[in-house]
C-alpha positions as CSV (number, residue, x, y, z in Angstrom):
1,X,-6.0,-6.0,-19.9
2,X,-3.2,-5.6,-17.4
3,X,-3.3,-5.0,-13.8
4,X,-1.2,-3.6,-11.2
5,X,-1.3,-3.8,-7.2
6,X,0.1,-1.3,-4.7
7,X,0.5,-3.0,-1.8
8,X,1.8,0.2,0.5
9,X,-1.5,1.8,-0.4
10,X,-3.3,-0.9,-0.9
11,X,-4.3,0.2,-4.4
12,X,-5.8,-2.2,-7.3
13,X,-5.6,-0.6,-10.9
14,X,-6.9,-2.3,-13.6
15,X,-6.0,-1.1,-17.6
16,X,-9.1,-2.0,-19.6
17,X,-8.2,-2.2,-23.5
18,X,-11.0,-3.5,-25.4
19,X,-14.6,-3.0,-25.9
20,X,-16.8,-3.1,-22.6
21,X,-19.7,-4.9,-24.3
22,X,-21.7,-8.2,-24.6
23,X,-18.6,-10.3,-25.5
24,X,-16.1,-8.7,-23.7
25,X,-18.1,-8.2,-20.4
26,X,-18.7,-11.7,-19.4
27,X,-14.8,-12.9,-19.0
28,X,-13.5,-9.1,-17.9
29,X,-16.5,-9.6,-15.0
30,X,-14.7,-12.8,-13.7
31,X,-11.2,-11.8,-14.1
32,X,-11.4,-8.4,-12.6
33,X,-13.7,-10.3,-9.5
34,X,-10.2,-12.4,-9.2
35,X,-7.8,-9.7,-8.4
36,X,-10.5,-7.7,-6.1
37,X,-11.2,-10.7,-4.1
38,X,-7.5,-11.5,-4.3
39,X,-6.5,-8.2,-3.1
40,X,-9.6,-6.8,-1.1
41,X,-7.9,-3.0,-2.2
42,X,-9.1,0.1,0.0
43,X,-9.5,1.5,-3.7
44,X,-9.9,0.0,-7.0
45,X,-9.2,2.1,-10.3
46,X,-10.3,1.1,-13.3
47,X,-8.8,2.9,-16.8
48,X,-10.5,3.4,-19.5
49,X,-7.7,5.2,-21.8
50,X,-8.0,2.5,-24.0
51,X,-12.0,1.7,-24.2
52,X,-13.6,3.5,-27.6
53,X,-17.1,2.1,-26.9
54,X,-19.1,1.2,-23.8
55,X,-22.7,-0.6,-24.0
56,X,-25.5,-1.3,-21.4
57,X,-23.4,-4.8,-20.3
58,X,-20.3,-2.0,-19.7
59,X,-22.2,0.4,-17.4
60,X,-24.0,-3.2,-15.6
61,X,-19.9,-4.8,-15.8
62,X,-18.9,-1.4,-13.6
63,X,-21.8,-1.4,-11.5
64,X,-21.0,-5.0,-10.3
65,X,-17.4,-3.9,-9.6
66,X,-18.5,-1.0,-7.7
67,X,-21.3,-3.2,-5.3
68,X,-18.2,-5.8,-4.8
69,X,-16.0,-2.8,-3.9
70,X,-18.9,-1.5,-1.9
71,X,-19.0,-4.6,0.4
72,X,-15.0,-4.9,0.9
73,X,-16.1,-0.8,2.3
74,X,-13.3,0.5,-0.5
75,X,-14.1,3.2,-3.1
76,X,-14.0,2.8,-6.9
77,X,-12.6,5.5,-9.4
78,X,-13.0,5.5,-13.1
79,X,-10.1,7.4,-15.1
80,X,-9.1,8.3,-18.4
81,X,-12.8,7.8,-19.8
82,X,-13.3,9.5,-23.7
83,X,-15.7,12.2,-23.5
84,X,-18.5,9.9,-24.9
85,X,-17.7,7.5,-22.0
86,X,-18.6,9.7,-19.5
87,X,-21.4,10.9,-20.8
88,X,-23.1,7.6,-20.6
89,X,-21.4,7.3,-17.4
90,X,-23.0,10.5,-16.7
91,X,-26.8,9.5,-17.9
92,X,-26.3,6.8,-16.2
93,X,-25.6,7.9,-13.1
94,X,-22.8,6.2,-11.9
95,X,-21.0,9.1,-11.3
96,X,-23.3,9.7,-8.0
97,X,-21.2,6.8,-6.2
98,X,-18.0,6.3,-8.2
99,X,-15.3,8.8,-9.1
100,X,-14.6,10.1,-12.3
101,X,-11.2,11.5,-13.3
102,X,-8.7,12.3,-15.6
103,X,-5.0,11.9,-15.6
């Protein structure tokens, strides 16, 4: 994982490069907390080039991000998620509150 802060925008983007599961889920939850609460960005993206599988602790990992994001009143967007990604994004519905995109 590596992270990168745009401080004339006031931008936090996070690269995500393992498995958002059980395992990986608890430490990513505390780390990522770190640099939003470090930063308090008016948005927070999170990339997902690199993430080939995504499990229920995933979808609760982004959900957490986005009500943390929520209270600081920034928005959260998701980018670069595989097609199989989004669709659990997509069942799940995260998609109604945080944006989904491609680059």
């Amino acid at each position: 994982m590596k992270y990168t802060y745009d401080d004339e925008n006031f931008r936090l983007s996070v690269d995500l490069d393992e498995e958002l599961d059980v395992s990986s889920c608890k430490s990513l939850r505390s780390i990522i907390d770190g640099y939003i609460m470090r930063y308090e960005p008016k948005e927070f993206i999170l990339n997902l080039t690199h993430v080939k599988f995504m499990d229920s602790s995933g979808i609760g990992l982004l959900i957490g991000r986005y009500n943390l994001i929520k209270l600081l009143d920034s928005k959260m967007t998701i980018i670069n998620a595989t097609q199989s990604i989004k669709r659990v994004l997509e069942l799940s519905n995260i998609t109604k509150n945080i944006n989904l995109r491609s680059e």
